[in-house]
Gaussian input, Z-matrix of N, CA and C with variables (Angstrom, degrees):
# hf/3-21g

backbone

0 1
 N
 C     1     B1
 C     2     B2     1     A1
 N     3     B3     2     A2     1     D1
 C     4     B4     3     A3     2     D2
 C     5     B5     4     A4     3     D3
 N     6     B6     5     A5     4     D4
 C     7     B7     6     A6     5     D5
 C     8     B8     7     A7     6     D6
 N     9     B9     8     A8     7     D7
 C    10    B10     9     A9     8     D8
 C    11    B11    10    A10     9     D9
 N    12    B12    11    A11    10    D10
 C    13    B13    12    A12    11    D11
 C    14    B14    13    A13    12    D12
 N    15    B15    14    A14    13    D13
 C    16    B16    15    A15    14    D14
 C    17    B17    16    A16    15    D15
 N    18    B18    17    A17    16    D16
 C    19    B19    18    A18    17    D17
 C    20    B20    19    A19    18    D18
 N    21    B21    20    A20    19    D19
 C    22    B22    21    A21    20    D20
 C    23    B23    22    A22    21    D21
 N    24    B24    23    A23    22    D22
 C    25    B25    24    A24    23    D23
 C    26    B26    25    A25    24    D24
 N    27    B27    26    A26    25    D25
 C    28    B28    27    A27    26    D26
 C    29    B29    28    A28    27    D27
 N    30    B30    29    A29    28    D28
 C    31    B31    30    A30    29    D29
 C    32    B32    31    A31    30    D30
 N    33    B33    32    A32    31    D31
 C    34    B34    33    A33    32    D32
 C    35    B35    34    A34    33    D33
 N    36    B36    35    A35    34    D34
 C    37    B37    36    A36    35    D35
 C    38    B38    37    A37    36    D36
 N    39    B39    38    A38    37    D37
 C    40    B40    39    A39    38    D38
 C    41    B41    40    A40    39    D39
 N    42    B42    41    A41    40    D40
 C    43    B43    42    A42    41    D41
 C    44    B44    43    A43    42    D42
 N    45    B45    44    A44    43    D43
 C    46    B46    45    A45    44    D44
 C    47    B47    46    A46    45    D45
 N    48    B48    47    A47    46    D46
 C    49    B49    48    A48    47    D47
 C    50    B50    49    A49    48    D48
 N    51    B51    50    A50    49    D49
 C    52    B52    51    A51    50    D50
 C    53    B53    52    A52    51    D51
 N    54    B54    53    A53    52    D52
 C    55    B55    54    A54    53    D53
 C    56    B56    55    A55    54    D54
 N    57    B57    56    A56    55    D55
 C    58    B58    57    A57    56    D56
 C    59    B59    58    A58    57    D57
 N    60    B60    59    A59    58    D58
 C    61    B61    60    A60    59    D59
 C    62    B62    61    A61    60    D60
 N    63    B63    62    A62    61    D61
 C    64    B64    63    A63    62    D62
 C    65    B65    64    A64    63    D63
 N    66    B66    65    A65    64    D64
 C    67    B67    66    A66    65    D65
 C    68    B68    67    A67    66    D66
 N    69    B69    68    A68    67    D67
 C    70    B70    69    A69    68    D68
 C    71    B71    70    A70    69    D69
 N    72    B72    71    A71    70    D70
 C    73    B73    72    A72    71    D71
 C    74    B74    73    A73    72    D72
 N    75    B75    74    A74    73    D73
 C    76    B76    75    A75    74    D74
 C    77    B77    76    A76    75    D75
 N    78    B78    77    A77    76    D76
 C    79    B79    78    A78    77    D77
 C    80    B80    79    A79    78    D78
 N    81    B81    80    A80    79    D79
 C    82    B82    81    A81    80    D80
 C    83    B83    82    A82    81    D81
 N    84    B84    83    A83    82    D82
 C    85    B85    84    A84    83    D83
 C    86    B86    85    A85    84    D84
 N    87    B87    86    A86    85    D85
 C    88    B88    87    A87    86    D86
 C    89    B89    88    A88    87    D87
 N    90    B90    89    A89    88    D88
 C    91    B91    90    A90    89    D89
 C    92    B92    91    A91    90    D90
 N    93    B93    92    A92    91    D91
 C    94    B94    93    A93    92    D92
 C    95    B95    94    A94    93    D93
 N    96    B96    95    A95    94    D94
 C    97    B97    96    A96    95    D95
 C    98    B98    97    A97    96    D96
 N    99    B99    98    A98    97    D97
 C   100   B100    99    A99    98    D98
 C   101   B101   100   A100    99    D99
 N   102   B102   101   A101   100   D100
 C   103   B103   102   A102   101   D101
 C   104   B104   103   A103   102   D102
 N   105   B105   104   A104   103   D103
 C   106   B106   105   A105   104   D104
 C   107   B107   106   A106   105   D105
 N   108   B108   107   A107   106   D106
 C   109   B109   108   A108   107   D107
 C   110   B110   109   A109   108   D108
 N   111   B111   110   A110   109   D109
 C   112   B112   111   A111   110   D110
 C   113   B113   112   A112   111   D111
 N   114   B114   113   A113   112   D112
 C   115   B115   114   A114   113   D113
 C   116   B116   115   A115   114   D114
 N   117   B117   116   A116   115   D115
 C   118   B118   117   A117   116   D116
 C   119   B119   118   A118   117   D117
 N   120   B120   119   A119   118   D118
 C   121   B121   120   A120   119   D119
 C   122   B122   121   A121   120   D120
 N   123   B123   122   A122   121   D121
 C   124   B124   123   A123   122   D122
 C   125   B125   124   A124   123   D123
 N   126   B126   125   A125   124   D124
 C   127   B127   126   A126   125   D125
 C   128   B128   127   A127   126   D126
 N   129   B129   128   A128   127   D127
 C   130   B130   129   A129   128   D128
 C   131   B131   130   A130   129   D129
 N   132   B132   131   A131   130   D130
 C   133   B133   132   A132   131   D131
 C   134   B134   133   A133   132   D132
 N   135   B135   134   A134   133   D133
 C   136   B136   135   A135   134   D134
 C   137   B137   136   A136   135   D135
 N   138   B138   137   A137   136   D136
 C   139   B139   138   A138   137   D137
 C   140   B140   139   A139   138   D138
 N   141   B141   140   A140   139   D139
 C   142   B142   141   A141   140   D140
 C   143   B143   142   A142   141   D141

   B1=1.4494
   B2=1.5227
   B3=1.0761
   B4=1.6508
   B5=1.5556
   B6=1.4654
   B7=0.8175
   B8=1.9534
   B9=1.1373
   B10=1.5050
   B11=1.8167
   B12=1.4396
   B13=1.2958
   B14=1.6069
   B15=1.4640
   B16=1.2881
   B17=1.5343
   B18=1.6007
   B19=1.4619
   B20=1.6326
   B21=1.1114
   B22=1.7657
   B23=1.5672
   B24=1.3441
   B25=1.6680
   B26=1.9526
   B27=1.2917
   B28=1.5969
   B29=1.5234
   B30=1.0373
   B31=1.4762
   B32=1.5113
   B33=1.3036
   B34=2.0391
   B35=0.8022
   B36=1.6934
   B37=1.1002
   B38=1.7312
   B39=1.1908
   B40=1.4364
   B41=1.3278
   B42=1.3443
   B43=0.9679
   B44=1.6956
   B45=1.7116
   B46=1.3673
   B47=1.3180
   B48=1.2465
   B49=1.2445
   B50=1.1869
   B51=1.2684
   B52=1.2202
   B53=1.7135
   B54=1.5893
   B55=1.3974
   B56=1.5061
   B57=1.4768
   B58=1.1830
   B59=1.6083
   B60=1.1361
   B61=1.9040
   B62=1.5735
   B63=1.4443
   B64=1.3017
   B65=1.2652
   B66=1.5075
   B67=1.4792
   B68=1.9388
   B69=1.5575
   B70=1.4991
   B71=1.7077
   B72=0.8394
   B73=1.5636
   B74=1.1557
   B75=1.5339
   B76=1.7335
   B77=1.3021
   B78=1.6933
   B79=1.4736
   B80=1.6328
   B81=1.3592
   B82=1.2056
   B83=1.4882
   B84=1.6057
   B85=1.5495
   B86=1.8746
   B87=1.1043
   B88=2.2399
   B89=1.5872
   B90=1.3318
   B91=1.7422
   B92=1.2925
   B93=1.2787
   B94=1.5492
   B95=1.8665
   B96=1.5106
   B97=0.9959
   B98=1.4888
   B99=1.8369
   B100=1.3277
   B101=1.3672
   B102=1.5807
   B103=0.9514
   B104=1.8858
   B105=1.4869
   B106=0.8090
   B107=2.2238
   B108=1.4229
   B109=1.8364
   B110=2.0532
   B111=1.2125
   B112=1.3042
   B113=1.5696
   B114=1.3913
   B115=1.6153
   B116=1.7896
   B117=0.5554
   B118=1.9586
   B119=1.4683
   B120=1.4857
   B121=1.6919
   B122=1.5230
   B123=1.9402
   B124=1.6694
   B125=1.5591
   B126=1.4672
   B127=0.9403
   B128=1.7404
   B129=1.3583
   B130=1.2698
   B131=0.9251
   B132=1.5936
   B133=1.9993
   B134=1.8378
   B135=1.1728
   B136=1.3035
   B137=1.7052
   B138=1.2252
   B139=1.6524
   B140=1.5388
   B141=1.3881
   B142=1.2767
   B143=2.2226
   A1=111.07
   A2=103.49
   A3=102.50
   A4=117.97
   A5=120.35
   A6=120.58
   A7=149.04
   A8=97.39
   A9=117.75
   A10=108.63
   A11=105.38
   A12=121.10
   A13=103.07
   A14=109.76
   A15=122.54
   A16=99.43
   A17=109.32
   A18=98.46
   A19=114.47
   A20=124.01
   A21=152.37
   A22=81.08
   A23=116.75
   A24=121.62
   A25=101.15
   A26=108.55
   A27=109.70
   A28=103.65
   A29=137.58
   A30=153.08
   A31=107.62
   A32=104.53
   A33=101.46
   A34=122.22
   A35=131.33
   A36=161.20
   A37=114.74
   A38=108.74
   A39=113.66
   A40=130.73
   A41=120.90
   A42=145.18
   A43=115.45
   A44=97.34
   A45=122.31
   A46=144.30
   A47=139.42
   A48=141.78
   A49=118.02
   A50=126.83
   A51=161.34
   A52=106.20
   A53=101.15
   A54=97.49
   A55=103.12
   A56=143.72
   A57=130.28
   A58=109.55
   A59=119.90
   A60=123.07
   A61=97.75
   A62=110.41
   A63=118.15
   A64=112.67
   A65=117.90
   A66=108.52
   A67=96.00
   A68=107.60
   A69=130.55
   A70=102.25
   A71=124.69
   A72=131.19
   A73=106.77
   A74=119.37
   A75=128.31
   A76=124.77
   A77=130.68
   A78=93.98
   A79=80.24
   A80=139.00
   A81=116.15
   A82=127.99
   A83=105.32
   A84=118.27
   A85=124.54
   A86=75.86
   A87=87.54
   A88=88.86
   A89=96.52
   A90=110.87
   A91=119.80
   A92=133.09
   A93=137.71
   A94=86.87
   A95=107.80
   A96=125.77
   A97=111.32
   A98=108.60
   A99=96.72
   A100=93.42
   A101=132.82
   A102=127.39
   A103=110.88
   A104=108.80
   A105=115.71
   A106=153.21
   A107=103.02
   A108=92.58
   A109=76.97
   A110=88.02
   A111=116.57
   A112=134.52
   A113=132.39
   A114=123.08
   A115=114.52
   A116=128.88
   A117=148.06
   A118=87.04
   A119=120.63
   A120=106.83
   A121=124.87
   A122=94.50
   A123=93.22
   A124=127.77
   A125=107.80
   A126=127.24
   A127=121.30
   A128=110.38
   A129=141.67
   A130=101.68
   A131=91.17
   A132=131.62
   A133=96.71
   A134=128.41
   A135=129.30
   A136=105.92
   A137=100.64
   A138=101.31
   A139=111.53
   A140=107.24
   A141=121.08
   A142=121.61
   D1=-29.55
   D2=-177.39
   D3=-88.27
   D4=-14.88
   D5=132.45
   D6=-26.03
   D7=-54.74
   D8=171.52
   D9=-64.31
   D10=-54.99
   D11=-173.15
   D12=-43.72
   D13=-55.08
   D14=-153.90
   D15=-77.54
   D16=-25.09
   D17=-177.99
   D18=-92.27
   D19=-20.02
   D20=157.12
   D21=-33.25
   D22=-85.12
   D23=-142.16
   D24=-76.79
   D25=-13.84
   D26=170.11
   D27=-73.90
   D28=-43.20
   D29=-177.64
   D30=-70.77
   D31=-41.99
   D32=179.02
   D33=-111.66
   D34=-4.19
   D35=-177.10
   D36=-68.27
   D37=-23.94
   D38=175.20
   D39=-79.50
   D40=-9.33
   D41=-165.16
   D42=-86.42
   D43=-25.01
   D44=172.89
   D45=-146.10
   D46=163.43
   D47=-133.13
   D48=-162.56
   D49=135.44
   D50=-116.02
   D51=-130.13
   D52=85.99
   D53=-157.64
   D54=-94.89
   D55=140.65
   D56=170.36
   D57=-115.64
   D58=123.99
   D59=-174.42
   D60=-117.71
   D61=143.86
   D62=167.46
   D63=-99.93
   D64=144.28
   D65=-164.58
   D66=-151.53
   D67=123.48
   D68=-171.57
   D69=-66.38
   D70=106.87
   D71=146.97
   D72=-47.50
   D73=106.77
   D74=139.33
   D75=-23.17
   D76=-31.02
   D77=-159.12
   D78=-138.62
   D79=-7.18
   D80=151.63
   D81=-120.95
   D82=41.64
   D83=-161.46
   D84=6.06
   D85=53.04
   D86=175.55
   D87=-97.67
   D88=159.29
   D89=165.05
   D90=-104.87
   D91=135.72
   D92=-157.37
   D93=-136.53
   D94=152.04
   D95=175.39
   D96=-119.77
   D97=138.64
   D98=-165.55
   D99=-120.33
   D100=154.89
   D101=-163.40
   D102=-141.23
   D103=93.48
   D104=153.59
   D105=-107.77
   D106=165.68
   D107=-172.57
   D108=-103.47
   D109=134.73
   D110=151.41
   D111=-122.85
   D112=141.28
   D113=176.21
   D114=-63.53
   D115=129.40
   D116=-164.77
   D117=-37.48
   D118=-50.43
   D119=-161.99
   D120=-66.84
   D121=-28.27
   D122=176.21
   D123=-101.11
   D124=23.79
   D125=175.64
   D126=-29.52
   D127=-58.57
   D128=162.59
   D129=-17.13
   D130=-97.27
   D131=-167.36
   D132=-47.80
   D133=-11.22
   D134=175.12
   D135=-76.55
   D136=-60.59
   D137=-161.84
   D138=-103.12
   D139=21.58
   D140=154.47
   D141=-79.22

């Protein structure tokens, strides 16, 4: 079964992308990374 899965998400998987943004904490100024999948077109409108 896991087989299938893995080949499913190679096949639909292209379509999207794996956005990573760094983002400042207010109250103990460390940097945290946030990690989102987005579809290719709103890529933009994401990290805007």
């Amino acid at each position: 079964m896991a087989k299938k899965v893995v080949a499913t998400l190679q096949t639909t998987g292209k379509d999207f992308a794996k956005v990573i943004q760094v983002v400042k904490s207010k109250k103990t100024n460390a940097y945290t990374f946030k990690e989102t999948i987005v579809p290719n077109d709103k890529v933009k409108e994401f990290l805007k």
